[in-house]
C-alpha positions in Angstrom: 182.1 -141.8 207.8 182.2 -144.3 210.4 179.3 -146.6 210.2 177.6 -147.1 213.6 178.4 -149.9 215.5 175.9 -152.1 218.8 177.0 -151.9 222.0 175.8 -155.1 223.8 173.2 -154.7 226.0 173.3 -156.4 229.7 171.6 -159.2 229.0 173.9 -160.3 225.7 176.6 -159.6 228.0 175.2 -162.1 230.9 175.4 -164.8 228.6 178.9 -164.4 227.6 181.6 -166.7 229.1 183.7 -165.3 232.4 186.7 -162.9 231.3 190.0 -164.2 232.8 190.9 -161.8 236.0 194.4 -161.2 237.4 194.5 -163.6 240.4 196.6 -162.8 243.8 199.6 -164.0 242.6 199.8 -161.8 240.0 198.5 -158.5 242.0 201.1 -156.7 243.8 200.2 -154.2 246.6 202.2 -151.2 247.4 202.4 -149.6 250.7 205.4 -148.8 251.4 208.5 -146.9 249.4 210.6 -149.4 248.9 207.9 -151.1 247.1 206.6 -147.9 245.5 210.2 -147.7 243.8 210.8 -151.1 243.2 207.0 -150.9 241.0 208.0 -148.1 239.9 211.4 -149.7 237.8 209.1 -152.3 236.2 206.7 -150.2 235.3 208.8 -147.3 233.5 209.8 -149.8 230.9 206.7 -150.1 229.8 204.9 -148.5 226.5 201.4 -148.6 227.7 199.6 -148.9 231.3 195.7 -149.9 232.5 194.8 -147.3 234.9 192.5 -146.7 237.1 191.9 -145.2 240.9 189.3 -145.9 243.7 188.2 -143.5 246.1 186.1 -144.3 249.4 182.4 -143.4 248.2 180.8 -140.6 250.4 177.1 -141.3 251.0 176.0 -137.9 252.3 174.6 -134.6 250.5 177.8 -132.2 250.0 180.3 -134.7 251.3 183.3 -134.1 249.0 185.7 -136.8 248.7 189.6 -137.1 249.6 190.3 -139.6 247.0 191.6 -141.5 245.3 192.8 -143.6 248.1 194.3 -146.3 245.6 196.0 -146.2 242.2 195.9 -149.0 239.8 198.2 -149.4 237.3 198.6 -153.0 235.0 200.7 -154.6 232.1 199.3 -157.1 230.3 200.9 -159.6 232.8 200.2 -158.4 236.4 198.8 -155.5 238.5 200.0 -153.1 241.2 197.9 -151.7 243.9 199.1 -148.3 245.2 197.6 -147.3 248.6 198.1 -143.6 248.8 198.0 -143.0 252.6 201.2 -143.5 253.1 203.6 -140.6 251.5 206.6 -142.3 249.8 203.8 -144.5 248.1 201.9 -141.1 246.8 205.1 -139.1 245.5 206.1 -142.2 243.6 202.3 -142.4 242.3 203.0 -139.1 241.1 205.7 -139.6 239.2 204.4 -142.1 237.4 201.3 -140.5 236.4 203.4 -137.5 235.3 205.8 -139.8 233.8 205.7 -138.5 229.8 205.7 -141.0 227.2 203.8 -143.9 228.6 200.2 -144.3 227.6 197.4 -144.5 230.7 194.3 -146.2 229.5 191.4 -146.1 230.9 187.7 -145.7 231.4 185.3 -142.8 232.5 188.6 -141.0 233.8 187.2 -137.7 234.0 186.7 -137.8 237.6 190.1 -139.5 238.4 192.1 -136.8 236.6 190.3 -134.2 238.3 190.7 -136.2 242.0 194.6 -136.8 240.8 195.2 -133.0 240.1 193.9 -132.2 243.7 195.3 -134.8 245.7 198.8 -135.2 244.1 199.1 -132.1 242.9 200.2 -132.9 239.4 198.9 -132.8 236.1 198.9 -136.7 234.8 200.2 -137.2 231.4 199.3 -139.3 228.3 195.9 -140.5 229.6 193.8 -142.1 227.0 189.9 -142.5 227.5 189.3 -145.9 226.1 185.1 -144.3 225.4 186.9 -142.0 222.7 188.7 -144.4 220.9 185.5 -146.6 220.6 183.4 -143.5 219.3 185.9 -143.0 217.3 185.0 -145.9 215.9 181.7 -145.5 215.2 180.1 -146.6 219.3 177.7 -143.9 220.3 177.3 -144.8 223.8 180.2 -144.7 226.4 181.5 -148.5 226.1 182.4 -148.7 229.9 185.0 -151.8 230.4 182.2 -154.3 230.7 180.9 -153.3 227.1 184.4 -152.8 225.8 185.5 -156.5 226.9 181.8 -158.2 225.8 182.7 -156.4 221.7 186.5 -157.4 221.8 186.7 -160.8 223.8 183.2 -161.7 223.5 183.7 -162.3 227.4 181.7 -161.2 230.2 183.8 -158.6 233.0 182.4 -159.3 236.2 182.7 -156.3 238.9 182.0 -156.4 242.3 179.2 -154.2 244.0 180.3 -154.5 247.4 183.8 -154.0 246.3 183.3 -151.3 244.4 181.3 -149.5 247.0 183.8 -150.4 249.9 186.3 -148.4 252.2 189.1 -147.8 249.7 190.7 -145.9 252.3 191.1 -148.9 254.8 195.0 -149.1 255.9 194.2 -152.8 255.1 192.4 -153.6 251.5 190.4 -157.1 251.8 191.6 -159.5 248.8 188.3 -159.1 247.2 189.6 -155.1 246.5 192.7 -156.2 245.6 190.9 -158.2 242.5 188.7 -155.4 241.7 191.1 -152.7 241.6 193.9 -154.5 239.9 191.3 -155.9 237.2 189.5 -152.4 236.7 193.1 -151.7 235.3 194.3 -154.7 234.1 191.4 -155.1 231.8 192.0 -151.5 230.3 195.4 -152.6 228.9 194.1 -155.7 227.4 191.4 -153.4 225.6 194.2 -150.9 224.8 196.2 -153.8 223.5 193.1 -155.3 221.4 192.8 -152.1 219.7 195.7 -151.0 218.9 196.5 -154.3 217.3 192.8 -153.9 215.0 194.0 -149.8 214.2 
């Protein structure tokens, strides 16, 4: 039996030094198909993927979303930003998700399969929910990247209120949303990275 293991609480995790985010120049954002395809080369070499999406938030009773506006997808060395307006951007989005054989790792991506399904009409393939692998081993409560980074890096993973809770369908994301997104997904690969190396 797996013995239980702490999950850091808020405050543990306050104290812990900054984790290292993806900056700009290492962030690439896709809205347009030539840079769809040209993401999509460097990214089908890959074994492994951080994944994540945003969606705008809806604020009213009933209000059902149209997301995700924005795919995420990282290596271990850089980030691309998908905007999913724009059509050539979405197919390719889709063919990556549905791309067979490359992990998708990720956190609390119940709600971003079901949004993908809908909006791209495919069924995404090899997603792996980060929270299972650390129940798995012996973590009762969903880890959540912030928890997940404070256990394996002893860092702190700072998000972004505002950011999270802006207008991911803007034609034109703000640099502060570019950070986010890209680190949402960037950090999930380092996770996936950390533990597969500890398996």
């Amino acid at each position: 039996m797996t013995p239980h293991q702490l999950t850091p609480d808020k405050d543990a995790i306050a104290l812990l030094p900054p984790f290292e985010r993806l900056g700009l120049d290492r962030i690439t954002l896709v809205n347009t198909g030539d840079q769809a395809h040209a993401a999509f080369e460097q990214l089908v070499m890959m074994q492994a993927w951080g994944f994540d999406t945003e969606s705008k938030p809806t604020f009213k009773v009933g209000e059902a979303s149209d997301g995700p506006h924005v795919l995420q997808l990282a290596t271990s060395e850089r980030a691309w930003v998908f905007q999913l307006h724009e059509p050539e951007c979405r197919a390719v989005a889709a063919d990556l998700l549905a791309h067979a054989g490359i992990t998708k790792a990720g956190f609390g991506l119940g709600d971003d399969r079901r949004r993908i399904i809908h909006k791209l009409g495919i069924e995404p393939e090899g997603i792996l929910e980060l929270n299972t692998v650390f129940r798995e081993r012996g973590y009762r409560k969903d880890m959540g990247v912030k928890g997940a980074v404070a256990v394996l890096f002893n860092q702190r993973f700072q998000k972004s209120k505002k950011a999270a809770t802006s207008n991911w369908a803007n034609v034109r994301l703000s640099e502060s949303q570019l950070v986010y997104a890209a680190n949402d997904a960037y950090a999930a690969i380092r996770v996936w990275k950390a533990l597969n190396v500890a398996a």
